[in-house]
C-alpha positions in Angstrom: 29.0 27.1 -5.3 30.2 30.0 -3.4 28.9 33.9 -4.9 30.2 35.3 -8.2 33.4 37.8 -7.6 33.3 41.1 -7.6 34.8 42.9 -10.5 38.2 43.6 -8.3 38.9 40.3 -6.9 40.1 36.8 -8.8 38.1 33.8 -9.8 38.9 30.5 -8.4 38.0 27.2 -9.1 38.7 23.9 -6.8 40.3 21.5 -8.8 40.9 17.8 -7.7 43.6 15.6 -9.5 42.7 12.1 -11.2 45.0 9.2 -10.7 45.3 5.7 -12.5 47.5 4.7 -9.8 44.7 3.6 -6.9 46.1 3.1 -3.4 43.0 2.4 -1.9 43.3 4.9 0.7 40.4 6.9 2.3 41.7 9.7 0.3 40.3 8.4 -3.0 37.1 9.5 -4.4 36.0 6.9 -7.5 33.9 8.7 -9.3 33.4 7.2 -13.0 34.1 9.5 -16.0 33.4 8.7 -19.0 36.3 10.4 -20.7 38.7 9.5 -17.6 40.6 6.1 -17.5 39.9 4.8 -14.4 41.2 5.3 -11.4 40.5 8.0 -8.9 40.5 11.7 -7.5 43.0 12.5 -5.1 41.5 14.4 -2.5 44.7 15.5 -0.4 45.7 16.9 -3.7 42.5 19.4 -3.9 43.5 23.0 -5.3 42.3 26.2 -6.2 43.0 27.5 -9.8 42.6 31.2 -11.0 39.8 30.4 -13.9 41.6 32.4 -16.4 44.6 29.8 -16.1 41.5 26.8 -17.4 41.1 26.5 -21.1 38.5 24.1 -21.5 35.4 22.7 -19.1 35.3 18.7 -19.5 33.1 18.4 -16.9 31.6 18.9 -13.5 30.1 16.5 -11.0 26.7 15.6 -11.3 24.5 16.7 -7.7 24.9 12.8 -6.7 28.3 12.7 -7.2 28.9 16.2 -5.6 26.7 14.9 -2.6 29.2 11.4 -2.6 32.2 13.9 -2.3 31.0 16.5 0.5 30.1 12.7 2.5 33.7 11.6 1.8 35.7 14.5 2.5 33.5 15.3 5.4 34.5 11.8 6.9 38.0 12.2 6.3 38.0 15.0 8.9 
C-alpha cells in the first residue's frame, strides 16, 4: 500500500482482470473468489484506475494471497 495522496494529486488503484478463459500461462494468478467463477487474474493486463471511476469494493486479497502474487509477478521478471 503505497501513502495516502495529497489533496492535489489523483487516487489510483491497481486493478488486475479476471478470466474464465485459463491458458495456463505463467501470466495467470489463480486465486479462488468466492463470488468469481473460476478462472484466473491476468497479470499482463494489471492497470491503474483513478478510484473515483470504482463504484463498489468486492474485495481485496487476503495478506497470503497478496504474498502469492508479489512471488508470481516477481518471478515473471
Amino acid at each position: 500500500m503505497s501513502d495516502c495522496p495529497a489533496e492535489d494529486e489523483i487516487a489510483f488503484m491497481l486493478i488486475i482482470p479476471h478470466t474464465t478463459t485459463v491458458r495456463r500461462t505463467r501470466w495467470e494468478f489463480v486465486c479462488v473468489k468466492s463470488f468469481l467463477k473460476r478462472g484466473v487474474f491476468h497479470l499482463q493486463q494489471i492497470q491503474s484506475v483513478s478510484l473515483n471511476r470504482l463504484e463498489t469494493e468486492l474485495a481485496a486479497l487476503m495478506s497470503d494471497e497478496l504474498r502469492a502474487l508479489r512471488e508470481t509477478v516477481g518471478g515473471n521478471y
